[in-house]
MARSERO-272083 format. One line per 5 residues: number of its first residue (from 1); for each residue x, y, z of C-alpha. Coordinates in pm, 1 decimal. Each point is the difference from the previous one (the first is absolute). Last residue first. Example, Ala and Ser with C-alpha at 12.3 -4.5 7.8 and 13.67 -1.06 7.14 Angstrom:
<nodes>
2) 1367.0,-106.0,714.0  -137.0,-344.0,66.0 $
</nodes>
This chain:
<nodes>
386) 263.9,-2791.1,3332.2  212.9,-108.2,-290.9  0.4,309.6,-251.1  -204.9,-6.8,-344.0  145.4,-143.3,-277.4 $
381) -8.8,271.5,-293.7  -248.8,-71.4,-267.7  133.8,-178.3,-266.8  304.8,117.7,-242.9  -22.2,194.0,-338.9 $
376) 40.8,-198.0,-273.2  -279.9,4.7,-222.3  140.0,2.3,-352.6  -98.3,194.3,-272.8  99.9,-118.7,-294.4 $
371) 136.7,363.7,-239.8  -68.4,-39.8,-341.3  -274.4,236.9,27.9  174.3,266.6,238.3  306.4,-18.8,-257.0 $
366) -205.4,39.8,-276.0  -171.1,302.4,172.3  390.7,133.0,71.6  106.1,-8.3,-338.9  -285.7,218.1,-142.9 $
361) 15.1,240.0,264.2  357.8,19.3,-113.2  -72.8,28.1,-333.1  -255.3,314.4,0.8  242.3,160.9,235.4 $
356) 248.0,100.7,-296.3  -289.3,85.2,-238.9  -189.7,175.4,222.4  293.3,214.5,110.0  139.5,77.5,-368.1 $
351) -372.6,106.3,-56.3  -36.1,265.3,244.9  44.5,259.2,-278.0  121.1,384.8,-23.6  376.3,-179.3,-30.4 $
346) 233.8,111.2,277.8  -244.3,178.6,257.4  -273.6,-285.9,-78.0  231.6,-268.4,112.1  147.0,187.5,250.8 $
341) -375.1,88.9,106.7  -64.6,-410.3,41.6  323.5,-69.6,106.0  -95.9,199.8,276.6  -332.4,-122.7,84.6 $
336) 85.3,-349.2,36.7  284.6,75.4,274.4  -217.5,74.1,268.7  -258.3,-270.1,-102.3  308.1,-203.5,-13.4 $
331) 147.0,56.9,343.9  -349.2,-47.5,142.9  -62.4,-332.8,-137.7  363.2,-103.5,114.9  -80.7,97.5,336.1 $
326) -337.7,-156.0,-44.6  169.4,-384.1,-41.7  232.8,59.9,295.3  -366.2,93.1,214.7  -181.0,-299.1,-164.1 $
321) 251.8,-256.0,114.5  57.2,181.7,378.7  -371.7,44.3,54.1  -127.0,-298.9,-127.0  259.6,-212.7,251.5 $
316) -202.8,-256.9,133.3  -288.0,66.6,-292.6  96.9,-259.1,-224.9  218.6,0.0,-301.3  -181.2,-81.6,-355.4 $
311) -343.5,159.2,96.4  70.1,288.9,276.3  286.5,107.7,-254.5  -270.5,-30.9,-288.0  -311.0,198.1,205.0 $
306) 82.0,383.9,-43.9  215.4,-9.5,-288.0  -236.3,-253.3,-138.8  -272.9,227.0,21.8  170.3,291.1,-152.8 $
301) 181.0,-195.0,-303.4  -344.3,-121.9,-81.2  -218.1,366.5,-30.1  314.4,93.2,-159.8  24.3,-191.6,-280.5 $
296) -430.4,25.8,-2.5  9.5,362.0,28.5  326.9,0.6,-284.4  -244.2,-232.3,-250.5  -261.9,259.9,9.3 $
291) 223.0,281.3,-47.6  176.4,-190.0,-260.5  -328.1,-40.9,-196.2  -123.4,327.3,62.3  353.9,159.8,-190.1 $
286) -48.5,-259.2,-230.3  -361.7,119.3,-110.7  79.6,344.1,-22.9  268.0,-18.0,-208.1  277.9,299.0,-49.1 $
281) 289.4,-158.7,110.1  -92.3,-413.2,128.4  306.8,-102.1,-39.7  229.4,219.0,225.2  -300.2,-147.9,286.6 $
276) -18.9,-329.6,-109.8  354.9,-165.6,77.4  -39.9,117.6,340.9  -376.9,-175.4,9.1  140.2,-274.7,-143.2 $
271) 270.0,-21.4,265.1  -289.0,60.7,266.2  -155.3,-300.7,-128.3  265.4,-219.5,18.6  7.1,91.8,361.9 $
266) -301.7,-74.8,87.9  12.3,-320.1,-158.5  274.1,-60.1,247.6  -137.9,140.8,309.5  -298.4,-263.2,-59.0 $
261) 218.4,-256.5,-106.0  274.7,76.9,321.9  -396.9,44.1,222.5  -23.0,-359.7,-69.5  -379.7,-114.4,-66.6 $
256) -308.2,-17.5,140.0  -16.5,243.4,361.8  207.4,251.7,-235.1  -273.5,-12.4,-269.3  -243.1,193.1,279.9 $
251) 243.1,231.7,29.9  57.5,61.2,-329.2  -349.2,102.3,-69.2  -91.0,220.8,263.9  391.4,180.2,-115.5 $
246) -111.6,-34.8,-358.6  -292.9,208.8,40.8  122.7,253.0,169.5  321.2,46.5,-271.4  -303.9,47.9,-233.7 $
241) -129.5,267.7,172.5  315.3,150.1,26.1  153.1,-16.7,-342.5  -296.4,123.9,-136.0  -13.5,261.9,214.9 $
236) 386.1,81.7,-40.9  -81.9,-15.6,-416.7  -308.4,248.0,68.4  238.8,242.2,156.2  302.6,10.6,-192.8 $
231) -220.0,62.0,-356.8  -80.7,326.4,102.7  371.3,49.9,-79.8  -84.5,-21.6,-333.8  187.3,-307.2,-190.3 $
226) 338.6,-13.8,-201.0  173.4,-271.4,191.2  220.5,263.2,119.7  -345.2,166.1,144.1  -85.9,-328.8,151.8 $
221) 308.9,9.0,173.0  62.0,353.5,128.2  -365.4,-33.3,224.4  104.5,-336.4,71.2  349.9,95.2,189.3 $
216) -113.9,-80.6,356.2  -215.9,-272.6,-96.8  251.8,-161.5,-270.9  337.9,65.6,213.5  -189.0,-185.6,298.4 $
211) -91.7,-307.3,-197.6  363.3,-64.3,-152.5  149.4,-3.5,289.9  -299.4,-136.5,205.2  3.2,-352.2,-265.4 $
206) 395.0,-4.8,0.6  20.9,-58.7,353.2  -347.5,-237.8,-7.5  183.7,-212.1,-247.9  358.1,36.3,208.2 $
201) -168.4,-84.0,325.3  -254.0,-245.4,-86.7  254.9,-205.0,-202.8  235.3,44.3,251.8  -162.8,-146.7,260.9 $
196) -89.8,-309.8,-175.2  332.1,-69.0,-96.2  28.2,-64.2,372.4  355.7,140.4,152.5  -211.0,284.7,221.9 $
191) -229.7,-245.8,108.8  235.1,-239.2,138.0  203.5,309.2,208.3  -376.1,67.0,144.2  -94.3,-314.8,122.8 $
186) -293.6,-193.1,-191.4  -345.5,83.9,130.3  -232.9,-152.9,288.0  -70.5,163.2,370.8  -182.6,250.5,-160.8 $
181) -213.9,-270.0,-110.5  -182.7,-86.9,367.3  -250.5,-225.3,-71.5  173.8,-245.1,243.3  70.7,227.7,297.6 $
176) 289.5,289.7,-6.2  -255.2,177.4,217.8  -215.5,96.6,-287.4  -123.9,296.0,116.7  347.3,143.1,124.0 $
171) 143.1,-177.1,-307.0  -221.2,241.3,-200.6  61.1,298.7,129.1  -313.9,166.0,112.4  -94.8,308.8,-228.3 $
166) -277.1,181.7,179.5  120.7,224.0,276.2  321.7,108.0,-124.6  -76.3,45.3,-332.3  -303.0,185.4,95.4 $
161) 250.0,242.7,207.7  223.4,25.8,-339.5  -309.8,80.0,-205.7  -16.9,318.2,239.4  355.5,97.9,-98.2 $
156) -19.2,-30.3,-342.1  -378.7,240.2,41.1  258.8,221.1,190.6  270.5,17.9,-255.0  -269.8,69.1,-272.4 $
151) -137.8,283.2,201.0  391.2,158.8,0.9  65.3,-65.0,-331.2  -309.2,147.7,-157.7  50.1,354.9,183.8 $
146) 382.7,-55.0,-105.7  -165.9,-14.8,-370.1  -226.0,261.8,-11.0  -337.4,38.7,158.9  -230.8,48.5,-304.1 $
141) 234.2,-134.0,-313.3  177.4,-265.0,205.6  -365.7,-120.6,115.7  -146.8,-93.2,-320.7  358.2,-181.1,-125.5 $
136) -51.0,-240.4,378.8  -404.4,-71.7,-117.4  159.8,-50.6,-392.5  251.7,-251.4,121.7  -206.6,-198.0,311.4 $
131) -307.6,-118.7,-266.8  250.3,-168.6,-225.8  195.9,-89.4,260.7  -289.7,-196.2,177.8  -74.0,-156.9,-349.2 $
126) 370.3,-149.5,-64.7  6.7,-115.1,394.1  -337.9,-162.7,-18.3  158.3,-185.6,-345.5  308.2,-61.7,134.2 $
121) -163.6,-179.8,340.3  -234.7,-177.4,-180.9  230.3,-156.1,-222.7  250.2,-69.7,289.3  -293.8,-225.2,193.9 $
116) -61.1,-154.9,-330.4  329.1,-104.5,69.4  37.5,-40.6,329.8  -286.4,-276.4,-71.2  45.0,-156.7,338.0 $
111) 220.1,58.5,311.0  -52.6,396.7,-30.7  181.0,213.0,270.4  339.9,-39.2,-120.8  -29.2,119.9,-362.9 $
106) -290.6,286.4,108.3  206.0,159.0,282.2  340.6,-32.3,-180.0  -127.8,168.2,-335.3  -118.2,277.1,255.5 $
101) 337.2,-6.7,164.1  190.2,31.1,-326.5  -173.3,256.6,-90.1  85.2,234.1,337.6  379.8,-146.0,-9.7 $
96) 107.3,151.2,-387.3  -252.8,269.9,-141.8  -73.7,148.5,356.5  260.2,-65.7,257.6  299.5,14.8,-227.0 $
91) -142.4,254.2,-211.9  -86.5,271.4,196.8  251.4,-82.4,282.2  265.8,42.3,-338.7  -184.9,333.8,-85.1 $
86) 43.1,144.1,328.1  366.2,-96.1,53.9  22.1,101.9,-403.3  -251.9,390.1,104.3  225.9,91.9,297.2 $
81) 168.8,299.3,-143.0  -253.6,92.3,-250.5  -233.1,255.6,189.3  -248.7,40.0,314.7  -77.3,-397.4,-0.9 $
76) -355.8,-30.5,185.3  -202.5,-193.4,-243.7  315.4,-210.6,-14.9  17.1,-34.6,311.7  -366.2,-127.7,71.8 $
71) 33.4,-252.7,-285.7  346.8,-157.0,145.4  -217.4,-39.0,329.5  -302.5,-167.3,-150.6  275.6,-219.7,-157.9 $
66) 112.4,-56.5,367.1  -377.1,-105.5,107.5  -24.5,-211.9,-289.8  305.0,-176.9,28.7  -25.0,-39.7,356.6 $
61) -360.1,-177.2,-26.4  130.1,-212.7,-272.4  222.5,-149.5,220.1  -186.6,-18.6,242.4  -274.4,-179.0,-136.0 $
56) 241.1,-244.0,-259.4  240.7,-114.7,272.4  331.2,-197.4,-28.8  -52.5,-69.5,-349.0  -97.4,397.1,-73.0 $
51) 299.4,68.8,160.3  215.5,-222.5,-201.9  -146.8,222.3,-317.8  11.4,276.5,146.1  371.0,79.6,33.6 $
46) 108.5,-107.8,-362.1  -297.7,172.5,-124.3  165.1,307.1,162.3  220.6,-22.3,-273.1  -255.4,146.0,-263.5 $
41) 34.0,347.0,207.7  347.5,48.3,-154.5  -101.8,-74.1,-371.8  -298.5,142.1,9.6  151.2,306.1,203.8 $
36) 310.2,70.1,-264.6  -301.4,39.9,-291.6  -197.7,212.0,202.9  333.8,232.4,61.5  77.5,-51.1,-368.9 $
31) -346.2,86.3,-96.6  -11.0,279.6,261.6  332.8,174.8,-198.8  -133.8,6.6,-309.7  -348.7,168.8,96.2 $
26) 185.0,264.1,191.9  -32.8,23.9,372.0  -153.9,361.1,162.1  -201.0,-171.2,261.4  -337.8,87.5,-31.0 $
21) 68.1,56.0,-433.5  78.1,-356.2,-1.8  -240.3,-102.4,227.1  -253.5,97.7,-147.4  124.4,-123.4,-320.6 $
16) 53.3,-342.6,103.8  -293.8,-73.4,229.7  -189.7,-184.6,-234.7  309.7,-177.4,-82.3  33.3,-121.7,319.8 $
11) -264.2,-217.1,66.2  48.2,-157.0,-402.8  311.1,-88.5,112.0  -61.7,-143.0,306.5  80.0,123.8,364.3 $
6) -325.3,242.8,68.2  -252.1,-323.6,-155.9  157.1,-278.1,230.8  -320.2,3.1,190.7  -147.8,-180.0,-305.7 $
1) 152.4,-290.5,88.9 $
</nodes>
């Protein structure tokens, strides 16, 4: 996961005025080219996802070494003409196919406590980019950006070759016996008309749209809510260490109750939270409070968006559910920060966005709660006569 550093956001933008000034592109015109190659590059879910059925080691083996590819270009792009194609490899193979394969690997390679599995997993990933953002930023500012580029593309590549020597695919080890629970899940079309589905993929939808406009934009929002700008960095901490927490937490929960009550309490809470922040102007103390409750919002949303589809639907098609489910993830962290500077462009205030998103969120965790789950999804497949 963390390998997908060079196509996120937060990858690129410590790149962005580099290579702005590198390659002679104005700062309006890369956001709509980075904006145009989220979108794009969020289709090759569409592609992966079956693939990742068919074979997870390969699979992810081609992904990496083709995103190692995309990285290498980029780092060797002489001007603007070629930057969307670039951009859209970027993207596609990084933030889109690259994560899901890593949430693949853990959700179909774990027959017991995926969950806590999951929690693990978010919080190693959380801590590894922690340590990976500031050792990348150190670099750019001794050996320049397409210096970076070019030794991260390598290190992508050489994680591709451990790829393909240590992930086994799980059917292969299974052999389709009678532990084998990739060969259990509800078919794809069934999936896709559960309610089930869509209350994952509308709450977590509206979850990354409104998460991504707060981080990027969180500088500009704690000053509109009439703090220092010093303030951005303790909130983020806070936020983080307590979104840690609640990922070890919820994932142990997950292996108790239904992930829809966990994913809908977390939801609830992230429409206080949204409700909090215009409120909490000027006060110190609910300013922390929403940070702390926004780590533990998304602390849960994370976990479950990593382990719920595996949960409620199987893992015979994981790849295909989860990878129309990230598409629309994508789409709206794209689209989040947007309407977030609109917002601020037409009023000085995020507040109008808060308090439209605030009900949604709210909506969707009493839909998760209200929500039976039922387990439908069919028995193992019968294995051929011999």
């Amino acid at each position: 996961m963390v390998a997908t550093l060079p196509g996120r956001t937060v990858g690129l933008g410590l790149i962005t005025e580099q290579l702005l000034v590198d390659l002679g592109v104005t700062r309006s015109s890369y956001a709509e080219l980075n904006l145009w190659a989220t979108f794009l590059g969020a289709l090759f879910l569409f592609g992966t996802g079956p693939a990742l059925d068919r074979s997870l080691r390969w699979t992810t083996t081609v992904v990496l070494a083709t995103f190692s590819g995309a990285v290498f270009w980029l780092a060797h792009l002489p001007g603007p003409g070629l930057l969307l194609p670039v951009l859209i490899l970027t993207r596609g193979l990084g933030q889109s196919s690259l994560s899901l394969s890593a949430v693949a690997i853990v959700g179909k390679s774990f027959k017991k406590k995926l969950s806590t599995a999951m929690g693990i997993f978010a919080v190693a990933t959380s801590l590894l980019f922690v340590a990976a953002i500031p050792s990348v930023d150190s670099l750019l500012g001794q050996l320049g950006w397409r210096n970076v580029w070019i030794i991260l593309a390598a290190v992508i590549l050489g994680i591709s070759l451990l790829v393909a020597f240590l992930i086994r695919d799980p059917q292969a080890q299974n052999g389709h016996g009678e532990d084998d629970e990739t060969a259990t899940g509800m078919p794809f079309r069934e999936a896709l008309r559960s309610p089930a589905f869509w209350v994952l993929t509308i709450g977590i939808g509206i979850y990354y749209f409104a998460f991504t406009g707060i981080t990027l934009f969180s500088e500009s929002l704690v000053v509109s809510l009439d703090f220092s700008k010093d303030i951005r960095n303790w909130f983020l901490a806070i936020m983080m260490f307590s979104g840690l927490a609640s990922n070890l937490y919820c994932g142990w929960l997950a292996q108790r109750i239904s992930v829809l009550n966990i994913f809908g309490g977390a939801m609830i809470i992230f429409a206080a939270c949204l409700i909090g922040f215009p409120l909490a102007s000027g006060s110190i103390g609910l300013i922390s409070t929403v940070a702390v409750a926004l780590g533990i919002g998304s602390g849960a949303v994370t976990v479950i968006f990593f382990a719920g589809f595996a949960d409620l639907f199987g893992k015979r098609h994981l790849g295909k559910i989860q990878g129309v489910a990230q598409t629309m993830t994508v789409a709206s962290s794209g689209t989040g920060p947007l309407i977030f500077a609109r917002s601020f462009e037409s009023s000085g205030s995020y507040s109008s966005v808060f308090f439209t998103l605030a009900p949604l969120a709210l909506l969707v965790g009493i839909w998760a709660l209200c929500h039976q789950r039922r387990n439908t999804f069919p028995e193992k497949r019968s294995k051929p006569a011999h």
